[in-house]
C-alpha positions in Angstrom: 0.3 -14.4 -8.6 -1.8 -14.4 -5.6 -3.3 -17.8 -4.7 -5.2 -17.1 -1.0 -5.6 -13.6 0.8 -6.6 -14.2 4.6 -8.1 -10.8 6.5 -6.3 -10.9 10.0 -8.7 -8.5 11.2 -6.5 -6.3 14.2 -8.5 -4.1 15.9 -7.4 0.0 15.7 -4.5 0.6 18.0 -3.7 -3.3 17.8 0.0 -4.0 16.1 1.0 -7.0 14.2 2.9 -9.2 16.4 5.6 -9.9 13.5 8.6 -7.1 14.1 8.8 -6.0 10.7 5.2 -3.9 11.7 7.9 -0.8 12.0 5.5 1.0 14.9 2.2 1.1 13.0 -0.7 -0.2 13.7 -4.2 -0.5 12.2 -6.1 2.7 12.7 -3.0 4.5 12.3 -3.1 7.8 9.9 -0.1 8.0 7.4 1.2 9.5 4.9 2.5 7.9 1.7 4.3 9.1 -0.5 2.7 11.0 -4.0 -0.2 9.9 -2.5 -1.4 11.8 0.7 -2.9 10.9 3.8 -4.0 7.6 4.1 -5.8 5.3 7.0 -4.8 1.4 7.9 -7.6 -0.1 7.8 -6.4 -3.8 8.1 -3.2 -5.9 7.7 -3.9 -8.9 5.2 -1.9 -11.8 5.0 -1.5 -13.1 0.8 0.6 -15.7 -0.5 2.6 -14.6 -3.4 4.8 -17.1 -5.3 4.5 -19.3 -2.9 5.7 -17.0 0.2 3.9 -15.6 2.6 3.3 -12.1 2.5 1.9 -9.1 4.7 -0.5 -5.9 3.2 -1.2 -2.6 4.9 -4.9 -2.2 3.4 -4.9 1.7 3.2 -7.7 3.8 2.7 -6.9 6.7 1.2 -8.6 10.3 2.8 -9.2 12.5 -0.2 -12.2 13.4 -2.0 -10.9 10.8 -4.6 -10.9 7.8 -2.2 -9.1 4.4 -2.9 -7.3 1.7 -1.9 -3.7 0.8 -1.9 -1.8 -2.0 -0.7 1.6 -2.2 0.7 4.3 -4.8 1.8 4.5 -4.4 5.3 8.6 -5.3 5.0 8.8 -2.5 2.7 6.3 0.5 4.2 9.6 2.2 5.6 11.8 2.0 2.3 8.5 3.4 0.3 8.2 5.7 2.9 5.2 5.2 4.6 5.5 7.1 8.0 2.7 8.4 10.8 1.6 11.8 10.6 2.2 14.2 13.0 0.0 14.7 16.3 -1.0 18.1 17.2 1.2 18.3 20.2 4.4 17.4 18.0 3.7 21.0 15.4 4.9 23.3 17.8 8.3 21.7 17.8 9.0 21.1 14.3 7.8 24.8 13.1 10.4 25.5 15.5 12.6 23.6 14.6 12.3 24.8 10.9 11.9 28.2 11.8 15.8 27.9 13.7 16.9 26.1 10.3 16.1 29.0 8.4 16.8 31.7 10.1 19.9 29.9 10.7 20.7 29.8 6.5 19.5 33.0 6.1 16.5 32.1 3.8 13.9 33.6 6.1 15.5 37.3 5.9 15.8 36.9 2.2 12.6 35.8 1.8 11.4 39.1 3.9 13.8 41.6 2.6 12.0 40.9 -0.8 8.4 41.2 0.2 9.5 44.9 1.7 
């Protein structure tokens, strides 16, 4: 049962100065999981049973919209993580392309569309 919610209000590109923030920061775009892209909008600190607890406030980027709210200590074991910037593509289609190639699943997949 929440009894108090208190907006920290970071700026984007600002990162929570607690070390369980895991690398994200609010502005950040990320992806969670069943869910899709989402933005941080805020972190928000709530008291829950009598601990103190910090929220990602995510906005999520579909035509649907939303809100969700995640435990900060547990964004990594959900897994929450940052999508990928345009520079960082190039590598991991590589990188995927070598894996399959490598198992053989790329020249099945071609010997069947001939």
């Amino acid at each position: 049962m929440s009894i108090g919610v208190a907006d920290l209000s970071f700026e984007p590109g600002i990162r929570p100065a607690t070390p369980i923030g895991r690398s994200l920061s609010v502005g950040d775009v990320v992806v969670y999981p069943r869910q899709g892209p989402c933005r941080i909008d805020r972190l928000i600190k709530q008291i829950v049973n009598g601990s103190e607890v910090m929220l990602y406030h995510l906005v999520v980027l579909d035509e649907k919209g939303g809100e969700l709210f995640i435990p900060v200590d547990k964004a990594h074991t959900i897994g929450l993580r940052k999508t990928l910037s345009r520079s960082e593509i190039p590598a991991l289609m590589a990188e995927l392309s070598k894996r399959a190639k490598k198992s053989g699943r790329l020249e099945a997949g071609r010997r069947r569309q001939l």
